[in-house]
RODO-2510 file (C-alpha; in nm, 4 decimals, decimal comma):
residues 385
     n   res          X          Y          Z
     1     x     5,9554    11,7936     3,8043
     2     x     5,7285    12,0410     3,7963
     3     x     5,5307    12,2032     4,1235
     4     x     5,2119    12,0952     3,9986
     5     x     5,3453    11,6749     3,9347
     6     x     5,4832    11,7290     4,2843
     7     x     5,1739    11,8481     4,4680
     8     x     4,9561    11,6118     4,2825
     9     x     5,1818    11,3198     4,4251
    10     x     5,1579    11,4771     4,7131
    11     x     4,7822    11,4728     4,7412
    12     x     4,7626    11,1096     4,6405
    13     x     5,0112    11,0012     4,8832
    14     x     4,8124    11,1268     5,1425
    15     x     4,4915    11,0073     5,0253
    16     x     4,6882    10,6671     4,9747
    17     x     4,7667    10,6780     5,3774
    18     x     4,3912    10,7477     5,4522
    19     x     4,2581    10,4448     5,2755
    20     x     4,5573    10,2425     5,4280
    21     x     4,4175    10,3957     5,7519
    22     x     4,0762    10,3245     5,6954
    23     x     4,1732     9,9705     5,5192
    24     x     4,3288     9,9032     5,8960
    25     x     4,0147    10,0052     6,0898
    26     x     3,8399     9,7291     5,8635
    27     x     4,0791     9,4370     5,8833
    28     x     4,2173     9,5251     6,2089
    29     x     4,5711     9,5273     5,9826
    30     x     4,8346     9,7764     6,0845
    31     x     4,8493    10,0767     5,9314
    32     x     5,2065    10,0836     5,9283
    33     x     5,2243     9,7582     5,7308
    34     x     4,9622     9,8524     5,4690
    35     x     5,1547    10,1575     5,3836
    36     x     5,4915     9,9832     5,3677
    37     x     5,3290     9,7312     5,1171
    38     x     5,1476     9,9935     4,9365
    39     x     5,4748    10,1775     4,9187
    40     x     5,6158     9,9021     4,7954
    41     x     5,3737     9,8093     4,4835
    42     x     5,3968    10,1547     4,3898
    43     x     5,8097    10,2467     4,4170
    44     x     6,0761    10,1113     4,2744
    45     x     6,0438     9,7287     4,2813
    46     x     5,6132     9,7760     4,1651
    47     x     5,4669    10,0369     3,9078
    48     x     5,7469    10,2870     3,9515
    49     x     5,5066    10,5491     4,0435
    50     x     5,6688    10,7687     4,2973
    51     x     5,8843    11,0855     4,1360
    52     x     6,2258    11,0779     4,2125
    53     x     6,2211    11,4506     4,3229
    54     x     5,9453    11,3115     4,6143
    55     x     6,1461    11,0258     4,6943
    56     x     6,4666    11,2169     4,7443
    57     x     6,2682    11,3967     5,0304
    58     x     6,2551    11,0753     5,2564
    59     x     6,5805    11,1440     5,4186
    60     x     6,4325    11,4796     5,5377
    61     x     6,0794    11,3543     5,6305
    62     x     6,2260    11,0681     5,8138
    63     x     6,4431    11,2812     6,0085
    64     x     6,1313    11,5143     6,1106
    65     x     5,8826    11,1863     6,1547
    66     x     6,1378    10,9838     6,3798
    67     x     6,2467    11,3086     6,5860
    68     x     5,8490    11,3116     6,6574
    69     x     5,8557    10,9720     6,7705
    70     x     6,1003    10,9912     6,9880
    71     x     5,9317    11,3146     7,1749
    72     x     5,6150    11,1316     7,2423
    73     x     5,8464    10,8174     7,3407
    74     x     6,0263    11,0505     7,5586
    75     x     5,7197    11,1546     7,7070
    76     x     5,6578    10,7685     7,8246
    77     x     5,9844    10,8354     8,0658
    78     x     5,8395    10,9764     8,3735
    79     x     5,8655    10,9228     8,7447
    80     x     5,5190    10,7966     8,7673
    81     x     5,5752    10,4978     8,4503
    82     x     5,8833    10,4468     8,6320
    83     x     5,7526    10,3590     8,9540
    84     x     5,5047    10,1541     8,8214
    85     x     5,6903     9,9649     8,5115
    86     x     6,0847    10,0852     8,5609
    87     x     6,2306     9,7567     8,6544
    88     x     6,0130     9,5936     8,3526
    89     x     6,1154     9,8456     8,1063
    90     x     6,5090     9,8304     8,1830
    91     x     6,5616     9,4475     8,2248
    92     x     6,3520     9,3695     7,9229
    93     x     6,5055     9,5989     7,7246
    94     x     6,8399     9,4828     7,8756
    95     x     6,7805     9,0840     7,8526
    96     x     6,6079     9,1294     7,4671
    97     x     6,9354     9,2930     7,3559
    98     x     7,1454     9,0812     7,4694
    99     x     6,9801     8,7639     7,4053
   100     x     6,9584     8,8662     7,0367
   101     x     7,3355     8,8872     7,0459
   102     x     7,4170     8,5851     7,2414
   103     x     7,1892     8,3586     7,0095
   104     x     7,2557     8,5280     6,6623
   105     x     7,6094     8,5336     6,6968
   106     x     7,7424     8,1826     6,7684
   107     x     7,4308     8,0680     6,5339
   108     x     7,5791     8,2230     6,2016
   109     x     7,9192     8,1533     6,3107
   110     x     7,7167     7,7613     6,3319
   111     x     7,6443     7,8384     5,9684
   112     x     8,0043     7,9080     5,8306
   113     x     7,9765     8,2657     5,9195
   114     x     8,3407     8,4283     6,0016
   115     x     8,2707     8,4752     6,3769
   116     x     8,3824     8,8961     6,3463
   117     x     8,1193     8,9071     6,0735
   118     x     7,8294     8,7270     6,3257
   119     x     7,9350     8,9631     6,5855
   120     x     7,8781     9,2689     6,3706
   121     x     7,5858     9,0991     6,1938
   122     x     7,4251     9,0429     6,5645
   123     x     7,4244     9,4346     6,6993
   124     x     7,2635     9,4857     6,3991
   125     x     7,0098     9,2712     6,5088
   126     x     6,9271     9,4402     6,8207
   127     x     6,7973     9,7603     6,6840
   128     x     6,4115     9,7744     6,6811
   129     x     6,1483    10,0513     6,4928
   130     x     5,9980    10,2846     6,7196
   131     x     5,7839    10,4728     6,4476
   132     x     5,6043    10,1794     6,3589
   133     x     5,6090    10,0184     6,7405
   134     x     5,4565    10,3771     6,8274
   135     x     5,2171    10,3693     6,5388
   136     x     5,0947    10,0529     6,6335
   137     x     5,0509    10,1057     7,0357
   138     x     4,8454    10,4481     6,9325
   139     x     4,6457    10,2818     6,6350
   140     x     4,5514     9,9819     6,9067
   141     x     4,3829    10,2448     7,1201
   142     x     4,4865     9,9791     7,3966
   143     x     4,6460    10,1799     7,7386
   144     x     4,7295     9,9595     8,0095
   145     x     5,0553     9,7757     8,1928
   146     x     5,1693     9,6069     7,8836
   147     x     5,1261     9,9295     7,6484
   148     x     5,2911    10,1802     7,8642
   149     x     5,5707     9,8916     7,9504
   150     x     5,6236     9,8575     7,5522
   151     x     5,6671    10,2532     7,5112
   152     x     5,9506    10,2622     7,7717
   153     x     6,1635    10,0079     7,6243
   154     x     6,1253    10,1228     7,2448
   155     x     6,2573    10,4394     7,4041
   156     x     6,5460    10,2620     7,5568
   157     x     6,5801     9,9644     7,3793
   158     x     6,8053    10,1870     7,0898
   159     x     7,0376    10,3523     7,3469
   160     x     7,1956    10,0041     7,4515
   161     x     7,1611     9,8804     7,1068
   162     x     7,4094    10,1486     7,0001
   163     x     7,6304    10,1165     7,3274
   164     x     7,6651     9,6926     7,2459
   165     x     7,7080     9,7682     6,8337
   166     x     7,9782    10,0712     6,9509
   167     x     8,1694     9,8296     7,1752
   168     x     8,1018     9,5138     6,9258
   169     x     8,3309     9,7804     6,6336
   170     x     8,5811     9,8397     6,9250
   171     x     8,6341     9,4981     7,0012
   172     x     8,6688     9,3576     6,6705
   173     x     8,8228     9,6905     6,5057
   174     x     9,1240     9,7370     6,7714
   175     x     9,3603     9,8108     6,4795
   176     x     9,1732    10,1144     6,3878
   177     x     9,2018    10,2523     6,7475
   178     x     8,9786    10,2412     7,0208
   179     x     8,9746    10,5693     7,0490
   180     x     8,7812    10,7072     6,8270
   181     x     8,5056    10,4654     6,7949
   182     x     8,4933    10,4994     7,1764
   183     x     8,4814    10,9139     7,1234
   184     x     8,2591    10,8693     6,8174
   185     x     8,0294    10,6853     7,0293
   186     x     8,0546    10,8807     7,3330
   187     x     7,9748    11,1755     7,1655
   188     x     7,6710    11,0476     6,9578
   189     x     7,4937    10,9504     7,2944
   190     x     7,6476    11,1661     7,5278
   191     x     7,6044    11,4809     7,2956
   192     x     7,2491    11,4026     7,2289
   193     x     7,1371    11,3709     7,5909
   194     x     7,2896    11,7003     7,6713
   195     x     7,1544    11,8661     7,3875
   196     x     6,7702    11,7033     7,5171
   197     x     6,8735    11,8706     7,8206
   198     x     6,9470    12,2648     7,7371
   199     x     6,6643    12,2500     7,4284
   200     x     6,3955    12,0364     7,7306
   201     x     6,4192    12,2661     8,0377
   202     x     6,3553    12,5949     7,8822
   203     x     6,0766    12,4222     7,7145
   204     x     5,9801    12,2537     8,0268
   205     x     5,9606    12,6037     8,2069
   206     x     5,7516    12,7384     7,8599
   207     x     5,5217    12,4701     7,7945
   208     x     5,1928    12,5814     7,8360
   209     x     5,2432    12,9907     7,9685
   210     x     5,2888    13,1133     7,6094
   211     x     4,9381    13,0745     7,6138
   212     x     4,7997    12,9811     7,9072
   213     x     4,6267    12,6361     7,9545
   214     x     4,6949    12,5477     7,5914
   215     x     5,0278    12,5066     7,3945
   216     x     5,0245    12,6195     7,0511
   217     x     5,0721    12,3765     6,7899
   218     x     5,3755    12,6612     6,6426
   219     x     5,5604    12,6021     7,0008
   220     x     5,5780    12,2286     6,9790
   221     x     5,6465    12,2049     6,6266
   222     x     5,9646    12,4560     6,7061
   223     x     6,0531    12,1925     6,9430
   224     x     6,0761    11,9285     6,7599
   225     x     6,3075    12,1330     6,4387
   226     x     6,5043    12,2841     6,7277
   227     x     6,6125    11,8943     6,7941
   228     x     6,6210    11,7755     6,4842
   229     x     6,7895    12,0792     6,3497
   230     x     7,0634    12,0998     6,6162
   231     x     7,1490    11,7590     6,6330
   232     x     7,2123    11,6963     6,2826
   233     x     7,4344    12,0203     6,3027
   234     x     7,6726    11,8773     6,5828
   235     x     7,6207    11,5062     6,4359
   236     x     7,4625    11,3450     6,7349
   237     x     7,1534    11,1587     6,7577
   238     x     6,8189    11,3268     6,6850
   239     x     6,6527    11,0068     6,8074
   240     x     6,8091    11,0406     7,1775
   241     x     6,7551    11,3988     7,1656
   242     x     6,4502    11,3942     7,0774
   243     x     6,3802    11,1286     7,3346
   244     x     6,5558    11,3487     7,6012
   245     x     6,3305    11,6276     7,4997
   246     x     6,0813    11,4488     7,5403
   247     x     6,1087    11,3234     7,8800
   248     x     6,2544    11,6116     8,0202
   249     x     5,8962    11,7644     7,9624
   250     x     5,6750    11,5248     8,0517
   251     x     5,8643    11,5384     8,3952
   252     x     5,9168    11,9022     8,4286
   253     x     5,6556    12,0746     8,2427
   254     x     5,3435    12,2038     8,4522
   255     x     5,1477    12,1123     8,1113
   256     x     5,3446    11,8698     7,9445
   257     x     5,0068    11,6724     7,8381
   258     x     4,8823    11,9101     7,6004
   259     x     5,2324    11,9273     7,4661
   260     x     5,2380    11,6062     7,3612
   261     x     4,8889    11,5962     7,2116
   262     x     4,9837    11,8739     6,9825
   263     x     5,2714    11,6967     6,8596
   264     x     4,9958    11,3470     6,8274
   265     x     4,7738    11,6107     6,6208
   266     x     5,0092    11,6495     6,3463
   267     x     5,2575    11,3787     6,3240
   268     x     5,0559    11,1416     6,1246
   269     x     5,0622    11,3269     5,7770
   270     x     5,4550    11,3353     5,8223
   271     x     5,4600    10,9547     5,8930
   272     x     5,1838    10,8636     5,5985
   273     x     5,4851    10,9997     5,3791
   274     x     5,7434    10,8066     5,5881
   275     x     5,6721    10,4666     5,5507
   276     x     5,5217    10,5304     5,2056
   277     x     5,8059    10,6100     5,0892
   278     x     6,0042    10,3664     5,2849
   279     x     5,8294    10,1241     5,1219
   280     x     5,8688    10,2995     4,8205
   281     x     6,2403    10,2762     4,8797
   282     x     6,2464     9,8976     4,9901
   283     x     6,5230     9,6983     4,7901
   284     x     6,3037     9,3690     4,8173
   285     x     6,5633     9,2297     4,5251
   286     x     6,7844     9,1913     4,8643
   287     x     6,5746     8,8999     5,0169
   288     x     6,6993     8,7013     4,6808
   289     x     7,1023     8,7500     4,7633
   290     x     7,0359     8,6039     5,1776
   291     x     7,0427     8,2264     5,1171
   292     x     6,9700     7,9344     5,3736
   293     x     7,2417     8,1721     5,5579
   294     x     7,0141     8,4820     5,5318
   295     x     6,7178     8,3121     5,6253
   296     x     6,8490     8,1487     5,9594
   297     x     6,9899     8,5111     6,0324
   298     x     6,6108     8,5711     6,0584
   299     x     6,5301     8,3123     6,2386
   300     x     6,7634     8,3496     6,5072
   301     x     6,6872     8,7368     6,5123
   302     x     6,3675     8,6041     6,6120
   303     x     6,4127     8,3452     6,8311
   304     x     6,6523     8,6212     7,0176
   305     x     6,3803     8,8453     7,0622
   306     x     6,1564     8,5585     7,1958
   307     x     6,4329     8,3967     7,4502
   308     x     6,5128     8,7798     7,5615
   309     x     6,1671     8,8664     7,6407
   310     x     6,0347     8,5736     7,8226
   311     x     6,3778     8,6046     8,0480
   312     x     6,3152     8,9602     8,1079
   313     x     5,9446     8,9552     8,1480
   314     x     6,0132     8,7032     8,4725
   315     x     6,3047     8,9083     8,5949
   316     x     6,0735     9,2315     8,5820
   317     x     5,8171     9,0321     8,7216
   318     x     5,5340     9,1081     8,5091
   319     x     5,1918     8,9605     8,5063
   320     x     5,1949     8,6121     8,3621
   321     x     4,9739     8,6802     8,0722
   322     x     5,2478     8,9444     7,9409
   323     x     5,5444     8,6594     7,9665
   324     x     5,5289     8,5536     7,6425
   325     x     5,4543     8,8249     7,4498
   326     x     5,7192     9,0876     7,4719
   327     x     5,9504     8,9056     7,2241
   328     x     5,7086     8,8904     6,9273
   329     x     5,6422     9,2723     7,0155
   330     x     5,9787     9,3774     6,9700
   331     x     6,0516     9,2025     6,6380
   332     x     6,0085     9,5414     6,4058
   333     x     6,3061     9,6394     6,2476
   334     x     6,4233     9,9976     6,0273
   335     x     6,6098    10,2789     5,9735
   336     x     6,8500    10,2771     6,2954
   337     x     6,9716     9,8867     6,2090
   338     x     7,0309    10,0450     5,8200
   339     x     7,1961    10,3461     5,9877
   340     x     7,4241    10,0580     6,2043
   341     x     7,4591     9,8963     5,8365
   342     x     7,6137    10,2028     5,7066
   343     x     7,9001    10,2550     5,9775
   344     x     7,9861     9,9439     5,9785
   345     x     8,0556     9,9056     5,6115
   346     x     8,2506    10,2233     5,6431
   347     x     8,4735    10,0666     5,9086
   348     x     8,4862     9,6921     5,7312
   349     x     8,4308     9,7703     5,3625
   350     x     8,5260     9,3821     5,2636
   351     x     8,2297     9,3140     5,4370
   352     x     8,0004     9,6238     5,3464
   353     x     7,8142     9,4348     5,0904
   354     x     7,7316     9,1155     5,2985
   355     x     7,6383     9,3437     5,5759
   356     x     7,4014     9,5747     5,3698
   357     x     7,2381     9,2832     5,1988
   358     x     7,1331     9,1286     5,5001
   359     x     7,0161     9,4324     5,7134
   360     x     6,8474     9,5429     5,4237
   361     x     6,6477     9,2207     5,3843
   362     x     6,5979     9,1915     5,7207
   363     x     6,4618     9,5092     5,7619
   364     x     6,1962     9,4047     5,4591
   365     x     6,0815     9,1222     5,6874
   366     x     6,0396     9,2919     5,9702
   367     x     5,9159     9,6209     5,8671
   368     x     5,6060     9,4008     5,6803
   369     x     5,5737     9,0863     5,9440
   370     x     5,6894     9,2961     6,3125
   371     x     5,4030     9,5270     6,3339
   372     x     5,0915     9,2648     6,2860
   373     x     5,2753     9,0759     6,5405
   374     x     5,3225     9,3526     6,8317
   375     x     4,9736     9,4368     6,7255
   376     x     4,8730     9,0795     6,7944
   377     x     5,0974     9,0909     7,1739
   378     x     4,8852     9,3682     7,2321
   379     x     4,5380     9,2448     7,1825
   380     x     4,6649     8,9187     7,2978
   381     x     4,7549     9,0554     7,6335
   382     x     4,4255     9,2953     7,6453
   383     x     4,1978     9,0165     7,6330
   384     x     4,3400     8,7766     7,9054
   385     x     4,3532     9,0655     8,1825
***
């Protein structure tokens, strides 16, 4: 394709993401959902409209937009949220996770599911979205107990989503060795927390005295490729680096605020091409291949979430009018359940294409019914306090 096709894609895409944005100020509709729709009517499964050359980017872009994410994420880790939201954030996180595998798992397996396959089926399930869970929290303009509470678990919620789905392939894998899934997962969360370490304090200690007072918008951006870049390179994840990063900072750096707002300043063009294109991308022919099995995999996904939430919420002892909404926050689903997919097809490939279908549909769902919903919790929540 040639450079003038791609930059004229280009400049529609983005104007495409300002009307979604503008489209959401007016119908008080995510923005994250409108683009994943409009990706959707014009990609593969609508007009066909998006170049392959510009599609072929999304690997890249996502990489750079979720890397973002999970810096400002990061930055929701700090001694003070912690004080005032830590036991919230970790038994939530805890109880949603495993709640979503203690009710998906013996439900398929109720449904004629082989009870391996359920297992593996149900880690999937526990992965959530944190670009569109952050997209939504920023576009609600809503900051309070239930906000800042959501921001710390989508940071954490991930990390023992991969620990259960790592031990969920050891346990049901044992021929293939515990070893190396055990290493392989050891190394992907391990590895990325020590990398978030030795890139965050020399940024900590440079934030902010390049220039003093005021970051540059150059320094953060380095940042953020420095993760990205070096954790692709020793095949660890950018997500928990960047997260690591992130919070490293905000507890470190003398003026970590400004940090983070420079990284707020730009991130949104990056993600208007993200979930465009994800939506783009969407195989929506999937939801046809699920079944009555398929669609009670959703269903108990959800009713997971729900069960998980309201059990943590009274554990963490949050205010009443937050109980119930946690669960129907947490429902988004993307790109680290498809990444889950993918391993797990690799290390079962007589069950590769039951496992892809369903994350895959799943992920549709989710991706297009999650964010109205946490958007809903949120307002919800605001309005009874």
């Amino acid at each position: 394709m040639e450079l003038s096709g791609i930059l004229v894609t280009l400049g529609a895409l983005f104007l495409a993401g300002l009307a979604a944005d503008e489209l959401g100020r007016v119908t008080r509709l995510p923005r994250v959902t409108l683009l994943l729709l409009l990706g959707v009517a014009i990609g593969n499964e609508g007009l066909d409209l998006v170049p392959d050359d510009v599609a072929q980017w999304f690997d890249e872009l996502s990489i750079v937009a979720l890397t973002m994410v999970a810096f400002l994420l990061g930055g929701s880790l700090t001694r003070k949220n912690f004080a005032r939201h830590g036991v919230a954030i970790f038994t939530i996180s805890l109880t949603v996770v495993c709640a979503t595998l203690l009710v998906v798992t013996p439900g398929l397996w109720a449904l004629g599911m082989a009870p391996e396959l359920a297992l593996v089926l149900a880690a999937i399930a526990t992965a959530t979205a944190p670009a569109a869970m952050a997209d939504v929290i920023h576009q609600s303009g809503i900051k309070n107990g239930f906000t800042e509470t959501l921001k710390g678990i989508v940071a954490v919620d991930d990390v023992w989503g991969l620990i259960v789905f790592s031990v969920v392939l050891v346990m049901i894998g044992q021929a293939t060795g515990w070893g190396s899934v055990l290493s392989g997962a050891a190394w992907d969360l391990g590895g990325a927390i020590v990398l978030g370490c030795v890139l965050g304090a020399p940024a900590a200690y440079l934030t902010g005295r390049l220039k003093p007072g005021e970051p540059q918008q150059a320094e953060a951006i380095g940042i953020v490729f420095l993760t990205a870049g070096f954790a692709l390179w020793l095949e660890v994840s950018f997500l928990i680096a960047g997260m690591t990063v992130g919070a490293i900072i905000a507890n470190f750096a003398k003026h970590h605020d400004r940090a983070f707002h420079e990284i707020e300043h730009i991130q949104w063009p990056f993600m208007i091409l993200f979930f465009l294109l994800a939506g783009a991308l969407l195989e929506v022919d999937a939801l046809v291949l699920l079944g009555w099995t398929g669609v009670g995999f959703l269903l108990l996904r959800i009713a997971g979430r729900f069960i998980g939430g309201v059990i943590g919420a009274l554990l963490g002892r949050v205010p009443g009018s937050e109980v119930g909404w946690y669960g129907p926050a947490l429902l988004p689903q993307a790109g680290v359940a498809v990444g889950m997919a993918l391993v797990a097809g690799e290390q079962f490939p007589e069950w590769a294409s039951v496992i892809m279908a369903f994350t895959i549909a799943s992920t549709v769902v989710f991706e297009i019914i999650g964010p109205p919903l946490t958007l809903l919790a949120i307002r919800k929540v605001s309005n009874t306090r």
